[in-house]
N, C-alpha and C positions, 0 to 999 in steps of 0.2 A: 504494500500500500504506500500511495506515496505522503509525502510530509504533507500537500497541501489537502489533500483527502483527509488525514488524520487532524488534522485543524477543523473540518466543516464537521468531523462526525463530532468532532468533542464542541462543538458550537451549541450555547444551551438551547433547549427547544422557542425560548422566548425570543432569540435573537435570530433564529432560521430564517428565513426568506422563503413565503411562502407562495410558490407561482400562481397565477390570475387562473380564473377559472378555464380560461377559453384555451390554455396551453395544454400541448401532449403531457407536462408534469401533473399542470393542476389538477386535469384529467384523471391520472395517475391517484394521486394522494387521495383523491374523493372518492374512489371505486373504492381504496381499501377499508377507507373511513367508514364506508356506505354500509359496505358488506360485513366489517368488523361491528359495528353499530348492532343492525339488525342481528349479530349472534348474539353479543350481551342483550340487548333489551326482551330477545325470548328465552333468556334464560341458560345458553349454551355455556359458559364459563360458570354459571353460580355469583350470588355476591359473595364477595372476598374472594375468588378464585382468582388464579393467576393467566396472563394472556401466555400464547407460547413468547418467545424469545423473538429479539429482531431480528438476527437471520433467522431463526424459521419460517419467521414472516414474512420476508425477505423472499425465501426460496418459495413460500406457498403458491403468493403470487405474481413471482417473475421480477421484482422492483428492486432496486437500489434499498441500501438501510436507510440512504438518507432519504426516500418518498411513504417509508414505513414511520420514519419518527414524525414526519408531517403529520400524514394519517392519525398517529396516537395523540400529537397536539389538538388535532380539530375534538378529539373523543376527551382532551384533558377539558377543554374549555368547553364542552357540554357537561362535565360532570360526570365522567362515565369511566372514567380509568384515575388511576394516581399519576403522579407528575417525576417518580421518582426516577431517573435516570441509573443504566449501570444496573439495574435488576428486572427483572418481569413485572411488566405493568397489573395491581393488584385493580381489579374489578370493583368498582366501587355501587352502582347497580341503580345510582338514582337515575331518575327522568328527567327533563328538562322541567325547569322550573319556571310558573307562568301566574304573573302577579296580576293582581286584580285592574290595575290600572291597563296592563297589558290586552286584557280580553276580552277589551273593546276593539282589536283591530289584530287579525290572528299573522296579518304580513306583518306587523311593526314588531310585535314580539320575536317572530321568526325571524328578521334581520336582526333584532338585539343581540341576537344567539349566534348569530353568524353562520346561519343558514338559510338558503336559497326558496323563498314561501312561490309555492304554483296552486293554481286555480283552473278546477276544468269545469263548465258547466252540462251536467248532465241534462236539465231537463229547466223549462221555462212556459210557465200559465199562467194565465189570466181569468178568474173564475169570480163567483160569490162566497163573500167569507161566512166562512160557518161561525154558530156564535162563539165559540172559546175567540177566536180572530180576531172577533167584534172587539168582544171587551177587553182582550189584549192592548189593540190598536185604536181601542176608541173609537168605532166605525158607528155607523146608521144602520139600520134595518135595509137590508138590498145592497147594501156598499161592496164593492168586488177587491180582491186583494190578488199581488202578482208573487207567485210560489216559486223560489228555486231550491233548485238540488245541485250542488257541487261536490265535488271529489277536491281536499285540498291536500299537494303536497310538500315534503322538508328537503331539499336539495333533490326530487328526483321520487324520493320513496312516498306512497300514500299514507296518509297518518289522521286523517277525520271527514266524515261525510258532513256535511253542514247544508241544514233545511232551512229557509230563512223565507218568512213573510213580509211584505212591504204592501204597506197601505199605499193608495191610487198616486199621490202625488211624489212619490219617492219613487215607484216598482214601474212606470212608464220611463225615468230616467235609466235605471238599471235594465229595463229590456232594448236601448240604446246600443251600450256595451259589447264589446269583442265578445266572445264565448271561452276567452283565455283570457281574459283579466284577470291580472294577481288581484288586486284590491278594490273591491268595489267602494269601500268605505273612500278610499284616496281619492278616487273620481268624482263621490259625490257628493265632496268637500267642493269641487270646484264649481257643483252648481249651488252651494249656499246650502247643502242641508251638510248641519253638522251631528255628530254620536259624541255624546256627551257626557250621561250619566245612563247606568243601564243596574238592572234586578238580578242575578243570577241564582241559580237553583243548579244542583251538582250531587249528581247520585250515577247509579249504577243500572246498567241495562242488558237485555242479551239482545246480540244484533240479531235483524232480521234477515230476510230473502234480499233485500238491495243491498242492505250495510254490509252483508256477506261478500254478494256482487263485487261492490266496491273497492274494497279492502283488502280484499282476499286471505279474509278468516273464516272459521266454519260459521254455520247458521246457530245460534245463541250462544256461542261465545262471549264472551261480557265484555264489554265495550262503556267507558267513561262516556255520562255525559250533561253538557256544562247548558242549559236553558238560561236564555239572556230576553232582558226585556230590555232595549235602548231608548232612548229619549232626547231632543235635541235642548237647546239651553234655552226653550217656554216649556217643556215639560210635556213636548208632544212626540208620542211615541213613533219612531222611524222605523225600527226593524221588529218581531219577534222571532228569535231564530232558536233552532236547537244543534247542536255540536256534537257528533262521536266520535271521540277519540280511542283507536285502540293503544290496549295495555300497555304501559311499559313508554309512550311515547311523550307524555306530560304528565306532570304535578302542578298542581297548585299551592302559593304560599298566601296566608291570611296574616294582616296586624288587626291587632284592635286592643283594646283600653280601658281601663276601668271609665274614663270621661265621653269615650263616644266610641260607640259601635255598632259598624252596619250588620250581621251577622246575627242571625237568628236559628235556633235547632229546633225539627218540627218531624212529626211522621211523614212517611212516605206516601203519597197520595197515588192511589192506582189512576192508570194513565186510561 
């Protein structure tokens, strides 16, 4: 090995250079990231288990050591390995962690993270709200509301179905829209409607026949998920949407206070 190779491998992970996405490295380092990812978060190492070694990692999938320590960089800064250099990365086994202020907008959190947030849209209607919608959304007797289904993913991997209702004057802009829009919330910032403060509800579900579809886990497999009520800053509701997220791919962190607190514990209301 030469002297100048032996200087880059001992370069700490913080100080590596890490190539652009569009490159054959970046390329490189996010396959391994990707695929390393998805075996810790279904459980393949265990938490506290150990990754193999970085030549093995190295040899498994064909890559230089140094697009392997990238790879275990992008998994240090999700929280998913140790940072310790010089020995096998211990498997630490959390999820990404997703604050309340965050979950008003599932691309902003996802760039926070320093991952890559995609949006496909499945399906787009125009119909009459049934009354849960109504009163959700504040509507009229007869008022129509516009339903989508998307598939959103984190660099590439799918990681939550997202149902979301929009009352008349919000859900004709969003039927505008590409059908690849990462953020519909960013866009329809630019015509003045803003997501502000929003209600969330956060339990436990088993996926259906589509969330299966989707996702590509079995039919009731349990699947997180986060119900949000938004509102813009008059207190008029903009979205109602529901969120499933499968296992392993987020957490949520809660503060609150002895002086003020939004957070309420309540039974579980069959749906």
């Amino acid at each position: 090995m030469t002297g100048s190779a032996t200087r880059l491998d001992e370069t700490p992970l913080d100080e590596q250079e890490v190539p652009e996405a569009g490159t054959a490295g970046g390329a490189l380092y996010r396959r391994v990231a990707a695929d390393l990812r998805e075996a810790i978060t279904t459980g393949a190492y265990g938490e506290a288990g150990r990754l193999p070694a970085e030549g093995a990692l190295a040899e498994r999938y064909g890559v230089s050591r140094g697009t392997v320590r990238q790879a275990l960089a992008v998994l240090r800064a999700d929280g998913l390995v140790t940072s310790r250099r010089g020995t096998r990365r211990v498997v630490l086994g959390n999820a990404r962690v997703q604050s309340f202020s965050e979950l008003l907008s599932f691309t902003h959190w996802a760039r926070a993270m320093g991952e890559e947030p995609g949006g496909r849209l499945e399906s787009l209607v125009r119909r009459p709200a049934d009354a849960a919608e109504r009163e959700q959304l504040r509507l009229e007797p007869g008022a129509e509301v516009y339903v989508t289904l998307r598939l959103r993913t984190l660099s590439g991997s799918a990681v939550m179905v997202e149902r979301t209702v929009y009352p008349p004057h919000v859900g004709v802009l969003v039927a505008q829209l590409p059908p690849d829009v990462v953020s519909h919330t960013e866009h329809l910032r630019e015509h003045g409607i803003l997501f502000t403060d929003a209600d969330h509800t956060i339990d436990v579900v088993a996926a259906n026949a589509e969330d299966a579809k989707l996702l590509g886990c079995r039919r009731g497999a349990p699947l997180l998920r986060e119900r949000r009520r938004t509102t813009d800053p008059t207190g008029c509701p903009v979205e109602w949407s529901q969120d499933r997220y499968l296992p392993g791919t987020v957490a949520f962190s809660v503060h609150n206070s002895m002086v003020t607190s939004a957070l309420s514990r309540h039974a579980r209301a069959d749906d």
